[in-house]
C-alpha positions as a printed Julia matrix, in Angstrom:
423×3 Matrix{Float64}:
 23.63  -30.28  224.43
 26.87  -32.52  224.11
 29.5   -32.82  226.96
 32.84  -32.15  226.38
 33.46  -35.53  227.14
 31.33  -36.74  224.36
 32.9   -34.81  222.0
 36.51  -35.75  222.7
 37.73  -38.49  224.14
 38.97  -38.14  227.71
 42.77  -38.78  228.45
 44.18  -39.56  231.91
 47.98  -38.91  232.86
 49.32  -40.0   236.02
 51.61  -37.1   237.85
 53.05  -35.88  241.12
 51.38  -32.44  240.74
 49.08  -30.36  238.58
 51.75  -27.91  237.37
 53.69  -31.13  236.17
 50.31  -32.67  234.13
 50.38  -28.75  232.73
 54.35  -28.79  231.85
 53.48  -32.33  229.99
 50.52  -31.54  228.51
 51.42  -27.8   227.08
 54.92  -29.56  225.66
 52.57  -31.94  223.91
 49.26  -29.8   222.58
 50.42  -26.23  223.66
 46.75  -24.9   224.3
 45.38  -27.71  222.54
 44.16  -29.23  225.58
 41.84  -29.16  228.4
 42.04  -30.65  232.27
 38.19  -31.49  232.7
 38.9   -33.69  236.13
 41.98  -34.42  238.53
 41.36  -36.79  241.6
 44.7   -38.07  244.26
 45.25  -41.75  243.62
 47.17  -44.44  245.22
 49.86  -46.06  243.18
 50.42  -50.23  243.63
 53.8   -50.51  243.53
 55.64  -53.55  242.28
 53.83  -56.3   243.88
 51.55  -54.07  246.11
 54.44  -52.62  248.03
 55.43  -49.26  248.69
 52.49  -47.21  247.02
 52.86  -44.1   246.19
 50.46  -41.26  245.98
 49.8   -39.4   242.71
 47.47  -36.88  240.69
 45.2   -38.76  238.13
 44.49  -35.92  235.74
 41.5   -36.52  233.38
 42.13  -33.89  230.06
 40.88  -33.66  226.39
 42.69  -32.8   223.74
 40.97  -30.81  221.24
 41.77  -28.46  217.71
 41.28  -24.53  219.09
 42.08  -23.02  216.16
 41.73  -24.11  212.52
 43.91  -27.6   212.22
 44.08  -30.93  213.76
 45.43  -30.57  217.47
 48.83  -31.17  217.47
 51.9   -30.36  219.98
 53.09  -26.75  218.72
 56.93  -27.42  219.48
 58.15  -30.59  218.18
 59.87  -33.16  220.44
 63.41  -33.08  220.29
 65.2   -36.26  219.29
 66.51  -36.6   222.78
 63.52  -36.5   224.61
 62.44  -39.04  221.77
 64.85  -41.47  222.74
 64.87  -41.22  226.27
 60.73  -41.99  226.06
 61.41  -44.77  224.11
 63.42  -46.13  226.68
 61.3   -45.51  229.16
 58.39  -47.52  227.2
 60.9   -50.66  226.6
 61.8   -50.86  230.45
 58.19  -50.43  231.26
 57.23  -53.51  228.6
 60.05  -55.67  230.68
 58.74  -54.89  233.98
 55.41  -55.68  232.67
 56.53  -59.14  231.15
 57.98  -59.68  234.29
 55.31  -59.5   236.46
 53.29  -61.84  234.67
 55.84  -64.28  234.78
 55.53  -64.24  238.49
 51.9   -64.28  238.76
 51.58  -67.42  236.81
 54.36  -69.18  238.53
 54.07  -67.74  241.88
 52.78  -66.07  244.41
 56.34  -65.44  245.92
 59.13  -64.53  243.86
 62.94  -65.59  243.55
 65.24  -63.58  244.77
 67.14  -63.09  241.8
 63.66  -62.27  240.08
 62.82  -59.58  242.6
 66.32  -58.17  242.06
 65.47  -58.01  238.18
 62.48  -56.06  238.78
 64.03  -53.94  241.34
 66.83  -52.99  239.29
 64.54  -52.93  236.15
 62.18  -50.07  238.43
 65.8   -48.36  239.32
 66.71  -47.61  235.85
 63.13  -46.83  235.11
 63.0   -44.2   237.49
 66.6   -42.83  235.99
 64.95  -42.52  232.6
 61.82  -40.66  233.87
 63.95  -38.17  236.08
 66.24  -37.53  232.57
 62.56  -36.84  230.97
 61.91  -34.28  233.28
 64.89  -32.75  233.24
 65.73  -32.98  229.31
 66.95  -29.72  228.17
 64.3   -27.36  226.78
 63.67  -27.33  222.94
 65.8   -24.16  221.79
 63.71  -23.9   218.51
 61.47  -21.83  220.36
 60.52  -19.63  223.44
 57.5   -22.05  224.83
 56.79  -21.34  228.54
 53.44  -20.88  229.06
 53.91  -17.01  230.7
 56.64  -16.66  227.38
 58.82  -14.85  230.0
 62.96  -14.54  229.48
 64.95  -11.98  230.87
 65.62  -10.5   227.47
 61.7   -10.0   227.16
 61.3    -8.63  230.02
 63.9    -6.23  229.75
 62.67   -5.0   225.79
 59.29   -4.62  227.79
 60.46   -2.43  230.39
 62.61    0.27  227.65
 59.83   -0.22  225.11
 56.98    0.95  228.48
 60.07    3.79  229.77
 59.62    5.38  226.16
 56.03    5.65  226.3
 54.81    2.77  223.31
 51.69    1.81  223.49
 50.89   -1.53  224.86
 49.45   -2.84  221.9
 52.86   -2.24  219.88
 54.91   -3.44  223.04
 52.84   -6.58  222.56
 53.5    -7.16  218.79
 57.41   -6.3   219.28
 57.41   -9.16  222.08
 55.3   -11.54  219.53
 58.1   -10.89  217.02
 61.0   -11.16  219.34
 59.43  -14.76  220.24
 58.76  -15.78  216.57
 62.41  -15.02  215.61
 64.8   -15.89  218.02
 65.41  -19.32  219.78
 65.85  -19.69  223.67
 69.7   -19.47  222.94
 69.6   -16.58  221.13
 67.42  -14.49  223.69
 70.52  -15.48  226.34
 72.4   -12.43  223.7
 70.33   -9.53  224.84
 72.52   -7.18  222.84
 71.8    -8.95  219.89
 67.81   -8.46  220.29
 67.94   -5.42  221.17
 69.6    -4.22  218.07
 66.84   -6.16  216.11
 64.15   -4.65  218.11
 65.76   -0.88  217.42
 66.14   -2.03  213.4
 62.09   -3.18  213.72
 61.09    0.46  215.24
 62.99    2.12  212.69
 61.34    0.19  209.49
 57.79    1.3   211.61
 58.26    4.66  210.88
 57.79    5.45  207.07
 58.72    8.48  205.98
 56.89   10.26  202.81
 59.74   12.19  200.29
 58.74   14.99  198.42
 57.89   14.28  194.71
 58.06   16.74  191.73
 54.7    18.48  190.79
 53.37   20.82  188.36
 53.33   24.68  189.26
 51.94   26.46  191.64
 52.45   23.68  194.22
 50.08   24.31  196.97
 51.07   23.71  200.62
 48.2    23.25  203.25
 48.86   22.58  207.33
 45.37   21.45  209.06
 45.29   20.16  213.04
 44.47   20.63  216.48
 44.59   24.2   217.9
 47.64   25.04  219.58
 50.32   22.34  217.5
 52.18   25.58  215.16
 50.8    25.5   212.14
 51.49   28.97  211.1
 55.25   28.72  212.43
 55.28   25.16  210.66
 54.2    26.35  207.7
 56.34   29.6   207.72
 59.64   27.06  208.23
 58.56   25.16  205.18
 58.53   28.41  203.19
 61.72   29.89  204.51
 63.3    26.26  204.16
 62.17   26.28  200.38
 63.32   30.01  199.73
 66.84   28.93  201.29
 67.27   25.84  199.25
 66.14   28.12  196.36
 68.82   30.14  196.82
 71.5    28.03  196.94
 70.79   26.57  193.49
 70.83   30.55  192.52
 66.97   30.49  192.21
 64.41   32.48  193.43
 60.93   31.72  194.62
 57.77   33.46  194.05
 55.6    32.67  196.84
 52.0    33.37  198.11
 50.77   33.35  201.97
 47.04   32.58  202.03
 45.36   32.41  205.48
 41.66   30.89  206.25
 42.0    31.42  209.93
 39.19   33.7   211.62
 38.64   32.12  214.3
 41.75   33.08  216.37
 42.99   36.2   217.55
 46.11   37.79  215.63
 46.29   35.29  213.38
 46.15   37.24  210.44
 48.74   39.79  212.24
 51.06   36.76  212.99
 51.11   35.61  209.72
 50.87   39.19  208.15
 54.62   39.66  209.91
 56.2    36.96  208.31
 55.09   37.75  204.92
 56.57   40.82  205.08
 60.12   39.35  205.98
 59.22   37.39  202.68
 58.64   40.93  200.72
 54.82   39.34  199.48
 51.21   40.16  200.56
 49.32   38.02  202.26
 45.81   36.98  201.18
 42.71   36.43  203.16
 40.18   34.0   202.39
 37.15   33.08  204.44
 35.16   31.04  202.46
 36.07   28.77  199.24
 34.71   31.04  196.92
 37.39   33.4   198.55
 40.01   30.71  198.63
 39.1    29.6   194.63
 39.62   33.63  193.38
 42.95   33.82  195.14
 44.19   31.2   193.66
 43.21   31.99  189.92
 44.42   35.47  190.18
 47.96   33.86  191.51
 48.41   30.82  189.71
 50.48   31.3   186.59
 52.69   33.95  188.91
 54.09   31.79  191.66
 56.26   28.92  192.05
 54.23   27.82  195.2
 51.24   28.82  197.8
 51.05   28.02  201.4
 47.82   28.26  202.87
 47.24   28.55  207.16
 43.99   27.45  208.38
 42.46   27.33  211.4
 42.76   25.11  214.6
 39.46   23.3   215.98
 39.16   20.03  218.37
 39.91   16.8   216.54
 36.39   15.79  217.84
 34.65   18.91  216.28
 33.39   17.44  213.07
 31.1    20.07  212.05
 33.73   23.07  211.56
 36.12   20.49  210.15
 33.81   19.69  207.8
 33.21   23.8   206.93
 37.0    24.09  206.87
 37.43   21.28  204.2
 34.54   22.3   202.35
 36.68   26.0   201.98
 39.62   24.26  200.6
 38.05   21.93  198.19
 39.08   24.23  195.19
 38.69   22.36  192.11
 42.05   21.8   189.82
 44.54   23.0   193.04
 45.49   19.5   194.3
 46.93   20.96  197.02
 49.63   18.81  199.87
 47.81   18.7   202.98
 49.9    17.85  206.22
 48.8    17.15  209.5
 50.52   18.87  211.96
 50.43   17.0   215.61
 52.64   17.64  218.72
 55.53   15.23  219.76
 54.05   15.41  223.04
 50.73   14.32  222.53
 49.72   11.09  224.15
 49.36    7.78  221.22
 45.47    7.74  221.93
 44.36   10.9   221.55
 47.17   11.05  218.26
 45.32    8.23  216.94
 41.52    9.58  217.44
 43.66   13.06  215.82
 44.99   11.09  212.56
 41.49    9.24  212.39
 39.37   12.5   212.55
 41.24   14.46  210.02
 41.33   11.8   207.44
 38.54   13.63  205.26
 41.28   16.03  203.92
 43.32   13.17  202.53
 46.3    14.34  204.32
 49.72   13.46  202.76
 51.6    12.75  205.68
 52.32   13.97  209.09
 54.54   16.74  210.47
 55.38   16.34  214.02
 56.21   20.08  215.99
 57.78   20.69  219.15
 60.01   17.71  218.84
 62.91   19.76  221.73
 59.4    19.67  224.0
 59.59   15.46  224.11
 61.62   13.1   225.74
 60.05   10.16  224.17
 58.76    9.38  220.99
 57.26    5.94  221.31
 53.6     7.69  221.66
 54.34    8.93  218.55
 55.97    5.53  216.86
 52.78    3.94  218.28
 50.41    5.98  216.63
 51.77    6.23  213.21
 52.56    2.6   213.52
 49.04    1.9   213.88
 47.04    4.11  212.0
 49.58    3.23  208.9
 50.9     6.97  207.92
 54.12    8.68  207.19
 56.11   11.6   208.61
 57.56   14.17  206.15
 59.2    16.66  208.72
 59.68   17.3   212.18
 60.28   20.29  213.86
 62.69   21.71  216.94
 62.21   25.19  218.54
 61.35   28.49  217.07
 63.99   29.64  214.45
 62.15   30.04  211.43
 64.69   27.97  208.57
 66.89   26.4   210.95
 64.37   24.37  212.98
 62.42   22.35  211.05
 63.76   19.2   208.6
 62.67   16.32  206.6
 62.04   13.27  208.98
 64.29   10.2   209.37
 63.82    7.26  211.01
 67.19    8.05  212.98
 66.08   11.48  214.26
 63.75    9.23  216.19
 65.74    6.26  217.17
 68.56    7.96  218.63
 66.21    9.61  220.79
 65.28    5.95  222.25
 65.54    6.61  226.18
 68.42    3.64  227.68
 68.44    1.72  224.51
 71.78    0.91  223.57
 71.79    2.42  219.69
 74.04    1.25  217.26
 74.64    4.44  215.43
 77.02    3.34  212.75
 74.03    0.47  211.95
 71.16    2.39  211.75
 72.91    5.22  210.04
 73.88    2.31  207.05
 70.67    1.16  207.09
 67.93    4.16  207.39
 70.22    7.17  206.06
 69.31    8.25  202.43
């Protein structure tokens, strides 16, 4: 097997300390490089005098991802300059000193004084090297840390995101704003509040042939039946304002829980209809041919199992799949539930092709960046969200600004996001 060594050339740099060979090296190769050896050395001096000790670092420079190695953050043009006046003193002193040694083993004063002021000046340009201002095209300590950051980090962790989208908002906040920039906190923060907002799609309603069949599946426990009773009661209302009136149909497929059929049974009665019961698809398939061509719209309850109980998922979407009654299908999840087990939710009910999510109990959450997170990852939208139990009243079409305004200590620009996410 190869060394490292013999498959890049090894490099030697001459500092005071290691964390000044790493400054150096990560402003040349950023983690292009490798330190395979550092030893203490004794420096000459002009003329063997004064020596001074120093770190000889041995590195390799290397490509570690898919290019040539090069430094990641170019050199600024004053840090340009001052090297190359570093290099042009360091040529003199050089000339210089073989100039003595041929003519003599002891110089002039007036040569000595040359070299002395020659090393002065060198030693000026170095310590304006070290101390050149820091590129502001880019954030490019090695730790990437900035008070701004930090802060973003610490609202983003107080509302409960995950840390895998606290880490892509902090890779974004780094790829778009410079060093100076990050000094205006109020600035990224407003950008950061604009990027949550464009995370959370949100799925509108589109216009679809008659009967248009509504189904609610989930976890056990999220309100599906009092979900799905709002959406009815919120289409009835808007029905009536346009001087229309709905014919509706309650279906329910839930026999697993007790009362459901009673619960249900009592709002379909404020609704002046009969509600159906179906416990199989054959059941489901000759309710809905005796009550298609006589109702604008069916909403069908269902019953609540563990996201992780794949076999009566399975029997429950086998007792939908009706064929010709494309029906919606929303996923109903609480506002409360933490991002993981939302995600392992979304991912486990994906069989019923699910047109977007509802979120309940929204009045039962102070934070919303578990749900951000999870919807964020897992690529869906939200249609509605929902806020207490008055049936009509408490449940409405989602918005990106029904969730940023809810951001815990982040300074929201309400005027802004209303402009840019309002319909």
């Amino acid at each position: 097997m190869r060394s490292i060594s013999e498959s890049y050339p090894v490099k030697k740099l001459f500092v005071k300390n290691i964390d000044e060979a790493r400054d150096i090296l990560f402003r040349k190769y950023h983690q292009g490089y490798e330190i395979v050896n550092k030893r203490e050395v004794l420096d000459g001096g002009f003329l063997g005098l004064f020596p001074r000790e120093l770190l000889e670092v041995s590195y390799i420079t290397k490509d570690i991802s898919s290019g040539p190695s090069r430094p990641l953050y170019p050199l600024s043009s004053y840090q340009s300059q001052q090297e190359n006046e570093a290099s042009r003193f360091s040529k003199q002193q050089e000339d210089l000193l073989k100039k003595l040694s041929e003519k003599t083993a002891q110089p002039s004063s007036a040569l000595t004084s040359q070299i002395n002021e020659l090393s002065r000046q060198l030693q000026e340009i170095n310590r304006k090297i070290d101390e050149k201002p820091v590129s502001i095209n880019s954030v490019s300590s090695a730790d990437d840390s900035h008070s701004s950051i930090d802060k973003i980090e610490d609202l983003l962790a107080e509302n409960e995101f995950t840390l895998s989208y606290i880490k892509k908002i902090k890779n974004k906040i780094k790829s778009t704003f410079s060093l100076e920039k990050l000094d205006d906190f109020s600035r990224v923060q407003r950008s950061v509040v604009d990027w949550i907002g464009e995370d959370i799609r949100v799925e509108h309603e589109v216009s679809i042939r008659k009967p248009r069949t509504v189904i609610i599946v989930g976890p056990t426990g999220v309100g599906k039946t009092t979900t799905l009773v709002k959406l009815a009661a919120q289409n009835v209302i808007a029905a009536k304002s346009n001087s229309k009136k709905l014919q509706l149909c309650f279906i329910t497929t839930d026999t697993m829980r007790v009362g459901a059929f009673e619960q249900l049974s009592r709002w379909a009665d404020m609704f002046n209809l009969e509600l159906q019961k179906a416990e199989n698809v054959d059941d489901v398939k000759k309710i809905y041919e005796s009550v298609r061509n006589s109702v604008d719209m069916i909403f069908i309850d269902t019953s609540g199992f563990s996201p992780n109980d794949s076999s009566h998922i399975g029997a429950m979407k086998a007792t939908l799949d009706v064929p010709g009654m494309n029906p919606e299908v929303y996923l109903a999840v609480m506002a409360s539930t933490k991002a993981s087990d939302l995600v392992n939710i979304m991912q486990n009910y994906e069989p019923f092709g699910y047109k977007s999510v509802i979120i309940t109990k929204c009045d039962e959450s102070n934070h919303y960046g578990n749900v951000i997170s999870a919807i964020s990852e897992k690529n869906k939208c939200i249609s509605y969200i929902t806020n207490g139990q008055k049936v009509g009243h408490c449940i409405q079409k989602a918005n990106p600004i029904d969730f940023l305004i809810r951001l815990e200590n982040f300074e929201v620009d309400r005027i802004h996001i209303e402009d840019k996410f309002g319909e």
